[in-house]
N, C-alpha and C positions, 0 to 999 in steps of 0.2 A: 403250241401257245405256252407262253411264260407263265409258272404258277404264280407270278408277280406282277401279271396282267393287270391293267387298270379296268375301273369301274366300267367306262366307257369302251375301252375295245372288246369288252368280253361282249355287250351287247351287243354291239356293233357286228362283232364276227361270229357270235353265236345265236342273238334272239333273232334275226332279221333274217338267217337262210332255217331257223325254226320254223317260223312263221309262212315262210312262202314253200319249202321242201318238206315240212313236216317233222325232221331228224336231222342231227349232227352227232357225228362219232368224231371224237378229240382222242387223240390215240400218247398212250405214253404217259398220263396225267400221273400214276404212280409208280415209286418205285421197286423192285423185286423185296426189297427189305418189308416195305409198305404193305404189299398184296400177301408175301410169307405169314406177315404178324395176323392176318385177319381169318388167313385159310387156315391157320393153326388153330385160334381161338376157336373158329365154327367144326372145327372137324367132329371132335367129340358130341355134338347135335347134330350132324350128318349122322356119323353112324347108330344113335340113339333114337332119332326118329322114323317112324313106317314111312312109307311111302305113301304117296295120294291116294285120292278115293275118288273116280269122277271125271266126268268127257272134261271140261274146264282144266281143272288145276293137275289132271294129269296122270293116269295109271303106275308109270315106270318115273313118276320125278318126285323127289323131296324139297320141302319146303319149310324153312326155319322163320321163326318172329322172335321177338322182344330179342331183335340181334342187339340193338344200342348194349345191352348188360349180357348175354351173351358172346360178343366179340367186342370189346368196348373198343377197340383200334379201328372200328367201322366208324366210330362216331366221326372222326374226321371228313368223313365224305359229304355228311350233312350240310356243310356249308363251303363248302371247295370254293375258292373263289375264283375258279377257271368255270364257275356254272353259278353259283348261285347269283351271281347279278344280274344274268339273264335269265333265272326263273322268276326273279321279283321284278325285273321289269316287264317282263309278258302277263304275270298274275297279280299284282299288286294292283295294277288301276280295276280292280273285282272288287278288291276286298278291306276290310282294314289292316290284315297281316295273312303273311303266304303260314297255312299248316303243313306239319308231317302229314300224310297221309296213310305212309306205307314204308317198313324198311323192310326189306324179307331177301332171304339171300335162298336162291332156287340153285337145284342141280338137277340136271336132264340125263336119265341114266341111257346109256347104249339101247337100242331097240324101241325108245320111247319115238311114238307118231308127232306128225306136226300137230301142231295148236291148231284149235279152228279159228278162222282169220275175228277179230275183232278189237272194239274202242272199250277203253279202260271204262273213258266218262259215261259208260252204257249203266255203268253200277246207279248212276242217279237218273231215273227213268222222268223228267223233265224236257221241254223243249226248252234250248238253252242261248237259241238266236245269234247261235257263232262265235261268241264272246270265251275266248278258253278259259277252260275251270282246273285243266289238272296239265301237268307235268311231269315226266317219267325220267330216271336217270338208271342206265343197265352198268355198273360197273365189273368189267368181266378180273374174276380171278385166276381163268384158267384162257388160253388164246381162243377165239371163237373163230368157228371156220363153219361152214356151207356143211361139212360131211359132219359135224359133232353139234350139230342144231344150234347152230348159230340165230336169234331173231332176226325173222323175215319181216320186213317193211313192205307197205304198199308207198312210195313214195307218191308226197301230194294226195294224198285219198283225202286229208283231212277237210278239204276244200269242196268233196260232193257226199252225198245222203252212202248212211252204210249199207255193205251191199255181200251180206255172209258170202254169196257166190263169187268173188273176185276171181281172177284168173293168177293163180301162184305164179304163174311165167310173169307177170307183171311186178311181181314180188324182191325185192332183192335180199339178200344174208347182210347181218349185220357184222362183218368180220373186222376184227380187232386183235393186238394184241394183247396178253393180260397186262392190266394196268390201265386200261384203256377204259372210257366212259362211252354209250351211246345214251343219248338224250333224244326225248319224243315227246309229240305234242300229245295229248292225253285221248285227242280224236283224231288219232291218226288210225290206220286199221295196222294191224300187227297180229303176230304169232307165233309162239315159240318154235324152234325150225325140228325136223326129225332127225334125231341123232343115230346118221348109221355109220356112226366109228364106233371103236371096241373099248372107248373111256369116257365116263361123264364128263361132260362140261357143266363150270362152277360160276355164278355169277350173284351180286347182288341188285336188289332195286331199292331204289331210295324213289318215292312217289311227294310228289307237293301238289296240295290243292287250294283252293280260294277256303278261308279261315272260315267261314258261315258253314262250310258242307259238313256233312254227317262222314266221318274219314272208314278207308276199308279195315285198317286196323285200329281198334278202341284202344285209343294211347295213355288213357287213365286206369285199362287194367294193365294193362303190358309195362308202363312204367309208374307205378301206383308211388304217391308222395315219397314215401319211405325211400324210394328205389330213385326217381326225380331230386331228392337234392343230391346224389350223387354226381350230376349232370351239369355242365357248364352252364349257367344262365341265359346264355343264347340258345341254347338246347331246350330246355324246360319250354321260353318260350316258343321254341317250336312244335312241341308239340302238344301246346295247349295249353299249358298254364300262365293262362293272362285271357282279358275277358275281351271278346271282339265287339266291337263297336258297329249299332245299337245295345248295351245291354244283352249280351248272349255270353253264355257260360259259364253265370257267374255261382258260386257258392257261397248261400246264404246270404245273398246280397252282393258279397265282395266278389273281389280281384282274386280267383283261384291262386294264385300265385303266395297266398297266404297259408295254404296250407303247406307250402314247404318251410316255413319256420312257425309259428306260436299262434295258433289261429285262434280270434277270440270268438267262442259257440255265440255271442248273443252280437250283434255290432250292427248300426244304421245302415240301411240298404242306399249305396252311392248311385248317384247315377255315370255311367260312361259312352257318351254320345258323340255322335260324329258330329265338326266346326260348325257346320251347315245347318246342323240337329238344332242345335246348341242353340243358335242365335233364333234358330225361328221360332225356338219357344222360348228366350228372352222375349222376342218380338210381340209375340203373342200374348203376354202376361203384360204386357208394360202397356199396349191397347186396351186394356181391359180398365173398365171402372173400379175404384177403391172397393173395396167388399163392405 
């Protein structure tokens, strides 16, 4: 696909085999120069941080946060527009604006077991009536293959009730070039695959979710004001700095979005309501007798 792809075909060719297969891997999206610049930045927090602790996130694997200001050449992925028009158009009819969720770039060291199979959207213990709430994007930096734990898909699982016993033979590898994106539906079932080659494999996640959720990474400590007006304004607001409608997130009344330049401590609480809101409590006021 053309990084010059239009609004419309990226949905076309990416939300619509998401939605009924559950994943698409788009192969090639970056260049060796692109993926060099990102695996340099993050090296030095590869080798600084321990490894996991825990069945979940993994005994033999590391896992890096606050990659946006640790790798800032990752920030590009954020809104790739060979994916992001098809994350907003699968999750935008949820919400009033799609959130960060998650950026975190994992390495699965040799000898590390498979993942036990599971749904991201499990972290929000709700019945959810089908309606997707989250979005997964794997950008691999090193090539992913079957033998160095490539993730394993349950293709279409996302379609029936989850089921920890799946049968791995029904499972496929998510193999890619590096450079390459695999994209998933947030209840799809999935797992990191077991790497028994004799080198880590290196990848990021960039996660989106419906703007009302509670997110897996707190993106007000990870990129606290100070650290936020460093960031493209599309950026900020993605990961939260701007208040979602009804009325949620706001600071001190306001538009978070104020504390990246001159916030004033005392100022009238606005309201920020959805069209629909809006009118039914004009409507509702204007019925009403003079006071």
């Amino acid at each position: 696909m053309s990084l010059a792809a239009s609004h419309s075909s990226v949905v076309s060719s990416v939300a619509d085999p998401l939605l009924e297969e559950g994943f698409v891997i788009l192969k090639n999206l970056l260049s060796e120069r692109e993926v060099r610049a990102i695996a340099e930045e993050l090296e030095p927090h590869f080798r600084a941080m321990p490894r996991c602790v825990g069945d979940f996130h993994g005994w033999k694997t590391t896992r890096v946060n606050s990659v946006l200001t640790r790798a800032p050449s990752a920030r590009s992925l954020l809104l790739h527009n060979a994916i992001w028009p098809a994350v907003e158009s699968i999750l935008k009819p949820g919400c009033d604006y799609v959130q960060l969720n998650l950026v975190q770039a994992i390495r699965v060291h040799p000898g590390e077991r498979a993942q036990a199979p599971h749904r991201d959207e499990e972290m929000w213990p709700v019945s959810k009536h089908g309606a997707p709430w989250m979005m997964n994007v794997i950008w691999a930096l090193d090539d992913f293959t079957d033998e160095n734990g490539a993730t394993r898909l349950w293709p279409r699982s996302h379609h029936e009730a989850l089921d920890r016993a799946v049968d791995p033979k029904q499972s496929i590898a998510a193999e890619m070039p590096s450079g390459s994106a695999c994209i998933f539906m947030g209840s799809l079932t999935h797992g990191a695959g077991a790497n028994r080659s004799d080198a880590p494999r290196t990848g990021i996640i960039v996660s989106y979710c419906l703007g009302w959720l509670k997110t897996y990474e707190n993106q007000y400590l990870a990129y606290p004001p100070a650290v936020a007006r460093t960031l493209e304004p599309a950026h900020q607001q993605l990961i939260g700095y701007r208040m979602h409608r009804p009325n949620l997130g706001a600071w001190n009344g306001q538009d978070p979005s104020v504390l990246l330049g001159q916030p004033q401590e005392y100022a009238g609480h606005a309201d920020a309501l959805p069209p629909a809101i809006a009118d039914e409590l004009r409507g509702y006021y204007a019925a009403q007798p003079p006071p």
